[in-house]
Legacy VTK file of the C-alpha trace (Angstrom):
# vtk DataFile Version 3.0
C-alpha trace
ASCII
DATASET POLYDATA
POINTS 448 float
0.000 0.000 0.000
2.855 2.394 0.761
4.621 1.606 -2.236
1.258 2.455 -4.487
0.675 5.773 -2.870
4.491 6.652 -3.527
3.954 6.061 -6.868
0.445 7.913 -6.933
1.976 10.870 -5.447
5.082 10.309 -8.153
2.018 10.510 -11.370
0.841 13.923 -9.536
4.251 15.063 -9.283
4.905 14.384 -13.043
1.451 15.512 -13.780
1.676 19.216 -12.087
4.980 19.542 -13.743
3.360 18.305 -17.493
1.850 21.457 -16.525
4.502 23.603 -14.959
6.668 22.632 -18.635
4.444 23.675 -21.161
3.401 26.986 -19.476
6.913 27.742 -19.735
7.287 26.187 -23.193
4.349 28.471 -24.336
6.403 31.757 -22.942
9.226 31.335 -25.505
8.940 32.344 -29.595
8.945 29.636 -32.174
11.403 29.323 -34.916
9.967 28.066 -38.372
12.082 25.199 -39.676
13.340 27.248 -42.055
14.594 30.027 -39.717
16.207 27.081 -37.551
18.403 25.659 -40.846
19.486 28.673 -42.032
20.843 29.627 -38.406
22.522 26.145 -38.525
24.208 26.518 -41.755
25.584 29.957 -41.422
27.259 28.041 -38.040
28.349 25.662 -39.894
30.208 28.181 -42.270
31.921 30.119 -39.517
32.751 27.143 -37.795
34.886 26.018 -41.404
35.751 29.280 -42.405
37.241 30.641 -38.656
38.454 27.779 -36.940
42.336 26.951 -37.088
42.018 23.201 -36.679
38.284 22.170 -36.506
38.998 18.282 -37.124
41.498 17.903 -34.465
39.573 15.899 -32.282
36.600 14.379 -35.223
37.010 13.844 -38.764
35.045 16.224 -41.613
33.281 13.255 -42.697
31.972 12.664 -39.151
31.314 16.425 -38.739
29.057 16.827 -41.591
27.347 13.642 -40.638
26.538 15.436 -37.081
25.501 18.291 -38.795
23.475 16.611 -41.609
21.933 14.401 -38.429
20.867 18.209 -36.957
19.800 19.205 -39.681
17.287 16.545 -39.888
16.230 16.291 -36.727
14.696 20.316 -37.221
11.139 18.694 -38.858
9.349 21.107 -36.608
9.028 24.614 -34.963
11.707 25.143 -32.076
12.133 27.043 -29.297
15.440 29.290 -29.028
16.253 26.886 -25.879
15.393 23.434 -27.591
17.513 24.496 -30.974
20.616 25.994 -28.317
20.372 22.263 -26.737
20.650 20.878 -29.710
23.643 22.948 -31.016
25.159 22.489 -27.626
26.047 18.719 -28.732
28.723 19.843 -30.867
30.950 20.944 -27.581
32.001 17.425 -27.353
32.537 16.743 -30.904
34.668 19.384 -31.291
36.652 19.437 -27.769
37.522 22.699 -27.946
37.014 24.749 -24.567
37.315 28.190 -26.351
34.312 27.558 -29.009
31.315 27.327 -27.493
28.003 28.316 -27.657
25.531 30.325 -24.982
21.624 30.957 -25.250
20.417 33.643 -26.820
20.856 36.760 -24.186
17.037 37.947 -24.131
16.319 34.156 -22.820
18.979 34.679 -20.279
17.734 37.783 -19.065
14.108 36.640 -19.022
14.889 34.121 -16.701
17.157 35.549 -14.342
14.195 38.477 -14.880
11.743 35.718 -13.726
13.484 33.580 -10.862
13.228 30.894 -12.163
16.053 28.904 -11.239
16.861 25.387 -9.250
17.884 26.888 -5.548
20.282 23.683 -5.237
24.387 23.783 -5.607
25.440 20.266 -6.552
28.581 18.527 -6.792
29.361 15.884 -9.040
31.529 12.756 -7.511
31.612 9.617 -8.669
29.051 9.340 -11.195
26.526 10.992 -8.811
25.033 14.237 -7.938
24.821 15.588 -4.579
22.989 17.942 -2.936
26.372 20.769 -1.548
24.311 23.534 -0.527
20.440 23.791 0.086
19.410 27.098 -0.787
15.803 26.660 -1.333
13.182 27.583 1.330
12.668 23.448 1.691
15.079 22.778 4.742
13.952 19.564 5.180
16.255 18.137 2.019
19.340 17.435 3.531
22.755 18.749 2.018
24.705 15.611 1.480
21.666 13.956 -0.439
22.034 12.492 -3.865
19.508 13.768 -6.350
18.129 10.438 -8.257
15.678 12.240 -10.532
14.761 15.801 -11.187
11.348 16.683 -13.230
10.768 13.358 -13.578
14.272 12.813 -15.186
16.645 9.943 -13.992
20.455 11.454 -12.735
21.918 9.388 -15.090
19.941 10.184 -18.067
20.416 13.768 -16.886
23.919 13.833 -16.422
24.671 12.067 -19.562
22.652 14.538 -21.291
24.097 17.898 -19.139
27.565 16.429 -19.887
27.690 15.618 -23.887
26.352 19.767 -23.956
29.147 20.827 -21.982
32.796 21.956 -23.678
35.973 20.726 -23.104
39.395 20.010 -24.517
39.466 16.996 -26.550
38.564 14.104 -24.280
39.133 15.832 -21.189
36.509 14.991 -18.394
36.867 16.993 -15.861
36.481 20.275 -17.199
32.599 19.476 -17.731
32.032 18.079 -14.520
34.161 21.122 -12.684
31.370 23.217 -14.686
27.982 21.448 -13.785
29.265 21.369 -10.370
29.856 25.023 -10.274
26.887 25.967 -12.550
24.002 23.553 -12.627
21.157 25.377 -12.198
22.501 27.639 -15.316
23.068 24.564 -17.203
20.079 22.875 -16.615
17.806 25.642 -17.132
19.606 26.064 -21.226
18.481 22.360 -21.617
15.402 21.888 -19.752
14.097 25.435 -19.492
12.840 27.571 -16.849
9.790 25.616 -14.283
8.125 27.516 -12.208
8.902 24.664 -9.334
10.973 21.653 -9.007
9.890 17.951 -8.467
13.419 16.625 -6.561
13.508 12.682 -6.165
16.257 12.383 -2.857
18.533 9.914 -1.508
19.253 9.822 2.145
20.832 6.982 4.092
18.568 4.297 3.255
15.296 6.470 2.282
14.129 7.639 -0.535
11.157 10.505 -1.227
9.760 13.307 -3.101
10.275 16.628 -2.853
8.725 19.632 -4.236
10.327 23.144 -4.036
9.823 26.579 -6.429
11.933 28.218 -8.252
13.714 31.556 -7.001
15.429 34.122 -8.141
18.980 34.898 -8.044
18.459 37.019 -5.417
16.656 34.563 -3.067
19.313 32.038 -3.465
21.799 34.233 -2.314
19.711 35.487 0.464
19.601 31.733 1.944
23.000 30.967 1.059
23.982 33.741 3.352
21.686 32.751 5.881
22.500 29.205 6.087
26.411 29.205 5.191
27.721 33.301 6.247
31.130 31.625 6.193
31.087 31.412 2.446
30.245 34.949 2.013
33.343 36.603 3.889
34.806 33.672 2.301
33.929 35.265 -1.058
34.458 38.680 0.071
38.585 37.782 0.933
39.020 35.917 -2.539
41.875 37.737 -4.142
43.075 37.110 -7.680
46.571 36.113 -5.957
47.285 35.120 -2.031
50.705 34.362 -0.483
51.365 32.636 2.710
54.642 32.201 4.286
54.887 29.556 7.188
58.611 29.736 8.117
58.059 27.482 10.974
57.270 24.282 8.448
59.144 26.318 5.526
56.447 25.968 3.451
55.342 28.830 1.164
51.827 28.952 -0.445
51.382 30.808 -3.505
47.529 30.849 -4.657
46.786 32.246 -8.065
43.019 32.579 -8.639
43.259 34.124 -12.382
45.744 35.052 -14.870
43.685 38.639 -15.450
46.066 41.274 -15.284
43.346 43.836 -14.136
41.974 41.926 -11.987
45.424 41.590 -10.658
46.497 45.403 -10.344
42.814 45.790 -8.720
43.402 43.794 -5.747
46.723 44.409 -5.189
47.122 47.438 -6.286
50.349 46.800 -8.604
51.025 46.119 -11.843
51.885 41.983 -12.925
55.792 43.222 -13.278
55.842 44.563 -9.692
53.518 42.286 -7.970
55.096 39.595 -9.391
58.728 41.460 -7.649
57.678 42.396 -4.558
56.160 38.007 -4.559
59.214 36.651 -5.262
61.447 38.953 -3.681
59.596 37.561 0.223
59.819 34.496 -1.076
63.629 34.309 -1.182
63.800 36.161 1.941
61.989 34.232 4.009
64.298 31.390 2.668
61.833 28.716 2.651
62.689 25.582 0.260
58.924 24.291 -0.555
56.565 26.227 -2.170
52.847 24.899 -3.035
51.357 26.597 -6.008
47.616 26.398 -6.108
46.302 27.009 -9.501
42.655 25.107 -8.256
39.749 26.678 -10.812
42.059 29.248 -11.982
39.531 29.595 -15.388
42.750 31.624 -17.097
42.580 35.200 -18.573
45.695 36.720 -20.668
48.849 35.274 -22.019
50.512 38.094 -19.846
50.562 37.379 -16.590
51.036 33.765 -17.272
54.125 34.010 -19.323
55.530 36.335 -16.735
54.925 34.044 -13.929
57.072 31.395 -15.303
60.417 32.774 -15.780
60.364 32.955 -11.260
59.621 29.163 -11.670
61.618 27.873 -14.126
65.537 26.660 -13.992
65.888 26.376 -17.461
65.626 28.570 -20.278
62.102 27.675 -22.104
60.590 28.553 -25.569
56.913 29.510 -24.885
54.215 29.183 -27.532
56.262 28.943 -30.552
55.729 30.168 -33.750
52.653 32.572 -32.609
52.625 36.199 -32.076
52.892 35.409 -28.242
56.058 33.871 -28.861
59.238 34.681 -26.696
62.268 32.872 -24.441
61.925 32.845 -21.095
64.908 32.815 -19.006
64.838 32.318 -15.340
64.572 35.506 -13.418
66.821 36.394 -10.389
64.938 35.644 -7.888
63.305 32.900 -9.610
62.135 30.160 -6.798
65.099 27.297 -6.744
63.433 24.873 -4.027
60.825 21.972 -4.417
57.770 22.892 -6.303
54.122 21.315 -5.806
51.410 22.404 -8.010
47.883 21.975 -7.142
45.197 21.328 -10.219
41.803 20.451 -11.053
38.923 20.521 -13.893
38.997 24.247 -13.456
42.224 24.836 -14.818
41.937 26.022 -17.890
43.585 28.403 -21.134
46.714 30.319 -19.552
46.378 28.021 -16.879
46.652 25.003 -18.507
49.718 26.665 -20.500
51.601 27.110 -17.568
51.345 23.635 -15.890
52.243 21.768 -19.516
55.786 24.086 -19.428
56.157 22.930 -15.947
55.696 19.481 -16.444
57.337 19.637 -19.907
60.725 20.809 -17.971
59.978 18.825 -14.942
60.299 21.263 -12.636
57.189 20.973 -10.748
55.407 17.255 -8.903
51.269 17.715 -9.420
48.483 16.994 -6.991
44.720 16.629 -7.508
43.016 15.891 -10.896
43.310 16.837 -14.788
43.719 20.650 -16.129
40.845 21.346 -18.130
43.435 22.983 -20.245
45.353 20.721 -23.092
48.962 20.141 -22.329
50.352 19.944 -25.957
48.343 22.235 -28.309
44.877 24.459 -27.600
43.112 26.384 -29.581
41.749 30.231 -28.720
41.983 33.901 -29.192
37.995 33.241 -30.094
36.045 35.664 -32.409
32.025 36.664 -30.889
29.363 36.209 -33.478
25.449 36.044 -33.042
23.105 33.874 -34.923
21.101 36.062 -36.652
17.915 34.425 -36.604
17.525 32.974 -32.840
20.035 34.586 -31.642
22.761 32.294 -29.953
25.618 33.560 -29.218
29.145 31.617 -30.904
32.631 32.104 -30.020
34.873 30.782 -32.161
38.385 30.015 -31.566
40.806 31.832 -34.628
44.304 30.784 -33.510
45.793 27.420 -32.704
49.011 27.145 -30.100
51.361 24.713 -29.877
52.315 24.152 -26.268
55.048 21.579 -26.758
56.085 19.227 -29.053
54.290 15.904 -28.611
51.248 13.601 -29.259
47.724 14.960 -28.494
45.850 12.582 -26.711
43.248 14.916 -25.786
44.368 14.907 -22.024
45.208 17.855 -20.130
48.562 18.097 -17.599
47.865 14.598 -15.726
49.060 14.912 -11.912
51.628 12.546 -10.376
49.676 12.233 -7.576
45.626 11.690 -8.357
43.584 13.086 -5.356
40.169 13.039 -6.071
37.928 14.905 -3.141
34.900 12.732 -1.793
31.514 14.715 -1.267
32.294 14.082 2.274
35.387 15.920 1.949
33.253 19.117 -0.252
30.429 18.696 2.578
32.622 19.508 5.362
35.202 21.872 3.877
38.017 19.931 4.116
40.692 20.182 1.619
41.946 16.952 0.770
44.532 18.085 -2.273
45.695 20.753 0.107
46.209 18.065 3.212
47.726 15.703 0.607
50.183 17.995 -0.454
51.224 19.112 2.912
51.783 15.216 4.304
53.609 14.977 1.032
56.273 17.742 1.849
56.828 16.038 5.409
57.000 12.975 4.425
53.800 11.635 6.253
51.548 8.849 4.800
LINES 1 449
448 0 1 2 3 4 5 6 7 8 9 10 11 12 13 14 15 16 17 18 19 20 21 22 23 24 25 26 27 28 29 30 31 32 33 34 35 36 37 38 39 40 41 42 43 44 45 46 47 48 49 50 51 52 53 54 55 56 57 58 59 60 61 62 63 64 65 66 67 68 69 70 71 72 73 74 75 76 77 78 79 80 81 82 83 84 85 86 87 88 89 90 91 92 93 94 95 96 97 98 99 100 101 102 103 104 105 106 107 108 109 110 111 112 113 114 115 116 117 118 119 120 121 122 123 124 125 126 127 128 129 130 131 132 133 134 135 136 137 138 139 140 141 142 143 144 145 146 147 148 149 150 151 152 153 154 155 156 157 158 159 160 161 162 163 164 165 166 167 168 169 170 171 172 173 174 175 176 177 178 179 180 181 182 183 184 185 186 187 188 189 190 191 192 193 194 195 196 197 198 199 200 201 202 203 204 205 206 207 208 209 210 211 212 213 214 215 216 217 218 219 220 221 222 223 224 225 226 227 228 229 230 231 232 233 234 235 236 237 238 239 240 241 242 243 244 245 246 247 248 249 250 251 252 253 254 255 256 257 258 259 260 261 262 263 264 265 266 267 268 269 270 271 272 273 274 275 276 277 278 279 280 281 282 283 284 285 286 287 288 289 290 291 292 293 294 295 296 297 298 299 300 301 302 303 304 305 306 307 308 309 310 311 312 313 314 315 316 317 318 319 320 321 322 323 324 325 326 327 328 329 330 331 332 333 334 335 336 337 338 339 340 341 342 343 344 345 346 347 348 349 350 351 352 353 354 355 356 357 358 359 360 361 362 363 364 365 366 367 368 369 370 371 372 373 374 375 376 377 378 379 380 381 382 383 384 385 386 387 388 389 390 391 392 393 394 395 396 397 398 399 400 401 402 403 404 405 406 407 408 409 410 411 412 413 414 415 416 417 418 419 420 421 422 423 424 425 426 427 428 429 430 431 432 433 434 435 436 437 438 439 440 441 442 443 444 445 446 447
């Protein structure tokens, strides 16, 4: 009997949000099939006529067969959302992380206009998703929970789908998943629009239920998230672009660079790259510490710049960066370039510059890595990306116009692979602990 009325109360559920779909289907303007193919093909173009290597990672044949299969599957008016998730596929045929596609802006703005958004952060570990911060006005679902369906859509069938959409370099995996676990209810709402509530099946412990909650605005999430979690806001609040800490006692020196923006970079510091990057180093030797721990954890990139004039106080050899493109120069190691053990931290977040800078590291072996895959390609990316809209619906394209050789080598799609794998459990993300961080430390003393 219980297990009938859980299932009755699932058909409501799926019924009220039959509903709660096609009101918000009927708020957003049709595209004729026509209209839909012609925005497809002019992609298509651009994609062949800007991109420096478009059939690195798939063949043409196979590209125009994913194309010719889009172009098919248009045998009916579409919404600017359901054409965008269709698009969105060809992140991961391409695999490159600097052409990618967004919704058209008016669709964005409507919905952040009209709160309608999942009040949930998730993190992604091990094939699952689990519930990291509750930020809905429900405080009954649990954070720690794993989400097993969502609008009446299994997590598996909506991860696999969320994941093909997202971009990436080449095979890499971890860039996607550092994405959906920093930006799901963004993600979700491009492929499965914008509810006005959310039907959350749950996993906790050994029970299983149903949950309903609305959607809220931006606003309202961050209201709760500063309610239930203030930590993370002056948390937020103290997150410079760059952080040093010098612990003389252990003679350990952490160096955390959050960006590779050099504005971003004068504006919290107040200093040019040249000089911050002076006054750094010069400490550094100073304090005459021998370990240093770089963290370059979700450092998304930003300009060739500050990247290329980090290395040179890293490096004990002299280095050839990005040959044979207009960023090309030698990099010699500067005076008072670090000489003492060097740990770099990574994850799916590093990306671009970032990913630039570990491959040189790794390439001269100067550095041992901790944690998981750069998001960023160790032997060649693609970037410098050109903005174009769709004229018809309106999606916005960036496509990348420059290809860079890293270093010489064969691309197999991976980024800079660490020597030592540390993978965080959701226990780990649930109670702040930082697992790479700890790893790395027992590492430097010699603990197991």
């Amino acid at each position: 009997m219980a297990a009938f009325r859980r299932i009755l109360f699932f058909c409501l559920f799926l019924n009220l949000h039959a509903t709660l779909w096609a009101q918000d289907a009927s708020a957003e303007r049709m595209f004729t099939v026509q209209e839909l193919r012609s925005d497809l093909l002019y992609l298509k173009g651009l994609l062949e006529k800007v991109h420096p290597d478009l059939y690195m990672y798939i063949s043409k044949p196979d590209l125009d067969h994913v194309f010719d299969s889009l172009h098919e599957s248009i045998s009916g008016p579409l919404s600017g959302r359901e054409f965008f998730d269709r698009i969105a596929t060809l992140h991961s045929r391409i695999g490159d992380g600097h052409t990618m596609f967004l919704p058209d802006q008016t669709m964005m703005d409507r919905s952040s206009k009209s709160g309608a958004y999942l009040p949930f952060y998730f993190s992604l570990v091990q094939g699952k998703i689990q519930v990291r911060l509750n930020c809905s006005s429900d405080t009954s679902i649990p954070e720690g929970a794993e989400l097993i369906s969502l609008n009446g859509v299994g997590s598996s069938e909506l991860l696999e789908h969320l994941m093909t959409r997202q971009i990436r370099d080449g095979v890499n995996q971890t860039y996607p998943a550092w994405i959906l676990s920093n930006y799901f209810k963004d993600y979700y709402g491009f492929s499965y629009g914008y509810p006005g509530s959310f039907a959350l099946g749950i996993r906790s412990g050994n029970e299983e239920r149903l949950a309903v909650v609305r959607a809220l605005s931006r606003d309202s999430i961050r209201f709760y998230r500063q309610l239930r979690h203030p930590e993370l806001a002056v948390a937020d609040a103290g997150r410079a672009s760059i952080g040093l800490v010098v612990d003389s006692v252990s003679g350990i020196v952490t160096l955390t660079i959050r960006n590779f923006d050099a504005s971003k970079w004068r504006a919290d510091q107040g200093r040019p790259v040249e000089r911050l990057l002076e006054d750094l180093f010069a400490r550094i030797r100073q304090s005459g510490v021998s370990q240093m721990i770089l963290d370059l954890r979700d450092n998304q990139g930003g300009q060739f710049g500050p990247g290329r004039r980090l290395l040179p106080y890293l490096l004990n050899t002299d280095l050839s960066f990005l040959p044979g493109t207009p960023e090309a120069s030698v990099l010699k190691p500067a005076e008072d370039a670090f000489k003492g053990k060097l740990y770099v931290l990574i994850n799916g977040g590093s990306f671009s510059i970032t990913g630039i800078v570990c491959a040189y590291l790794q390439e001269t072996g100067r550095a041992v890595f901790i944690g998981e895959e750069t998001a960023g390609n160790r032997i060649v990316l693609c970037g410098s990306p050109v903005s174009k809209t769709l004229a018809v619906t309106g999606i916005q394209v960036e496509v990348s116009t420059r290809k860079y050789v890293i270093v010489p080598g064969r691309n197999t799609g991976h980024g800079t692979l660490p020597d030592h794998p540390v993978d965080p459990s959701f226990q780990d993300i649930l109670q702040k602990r930082d697992a790479v961080m700890e790893y790395a430390i027992r590492l430097i003393k010699g603990w197991k």
